[in-house]
C-alpha positions, 0 to 999 in steps of 0.5 A: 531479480530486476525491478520488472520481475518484482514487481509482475511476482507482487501483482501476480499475488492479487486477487482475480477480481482486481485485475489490472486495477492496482499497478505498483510504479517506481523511477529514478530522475537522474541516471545514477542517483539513489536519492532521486528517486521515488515508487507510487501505486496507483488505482485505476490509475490515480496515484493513492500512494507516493514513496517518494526518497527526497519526500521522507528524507525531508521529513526524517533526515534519514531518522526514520521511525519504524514503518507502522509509527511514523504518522500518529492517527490525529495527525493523518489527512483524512482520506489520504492513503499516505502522508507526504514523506511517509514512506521512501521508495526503499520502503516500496521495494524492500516491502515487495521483497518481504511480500513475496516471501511471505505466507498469507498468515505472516502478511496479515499480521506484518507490522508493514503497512506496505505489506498490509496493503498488499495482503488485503489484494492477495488472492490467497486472502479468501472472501469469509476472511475479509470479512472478518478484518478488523478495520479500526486499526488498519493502516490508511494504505490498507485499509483502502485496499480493504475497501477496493478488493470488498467491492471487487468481490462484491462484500458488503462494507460494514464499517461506518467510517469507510469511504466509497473508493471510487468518489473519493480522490485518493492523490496523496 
């Protein structure tokens, strides 16, 4: 399956009430290069999120921990959905992979934060369960698309650490 075909399955999964709001994006810089390249996801635009390949690489060395221990909490950028180096595009793509074969159930309890994020927009994901999400333990990524599918869906957001998705610059 192409990139393009990929990614239209992955944002075919989102919720109506998203819309064409959340986008998923990757290039490459040069023609032939595995290294440079990078993915993003963008909310109505804004980049929240960068999965860029030189990014963690820098970061990691190729020593990558696992995806949902990689950035301790008291070391996070508060309102970042990402740090810088986080994520390689690799980890973009191979999560959009595991996504789309996934049952919601499985997605929900992925250890990938990638594949959380995703969750929280599935359309399969139904209003009284979103509002059962325990948010304390979220991943930054998802807990931002928590955020943005209640307010598409007009849910209350009872969590007081929450952050009004719209007034926040979101640019990781």
């Amino acid at each position: 399956m192409k990139w393009s075909k990929l990614k239209q399955t992955v944002e075919e999964k989102f919720s109506d009430s998203i819309g064409e709001r959340v986008k998923i994006y990757t290039t490459r810089y040069t023609s032939g290069s595995y290294f440079m390249v990078r993915g993003w996801i963008t909310i109505d635009g804004i980049e929240i999120a960068n999965f860029s390949t030189p990014e963690n690489y820098a970061k990691y060395n190729w020593n990558t921990p696992e995806l949902d221990k990689r950035i301790p909490q008291e070391e996070r950028n508060k309102g970042n959905a990402v740090e810088k180096g986080e994520f390689s595009r690799h980890d973009l793509i191979d999560a959009c992979w595991s996504y789309i074969n996934l049952s919601m159930d499985e997605a929900l309890k992925s250890d990938n934060p990638i594949i959380s994020a995703f969750a929280m927009l599935d359309k399969r994901h139904g209003k009284r369960r979103l509002r059962t999400i325990d948010r304390t333990n979220l991943h930054p990524l998802a807990a931002k698309m928590l955020e943005l599918r209640l307010q598409c869906e007009s849910l209350s957001i009872t969590n007081a650490d929450s952050t009004n998705i719209d007034n926040q610059n979101m640019n990781s």
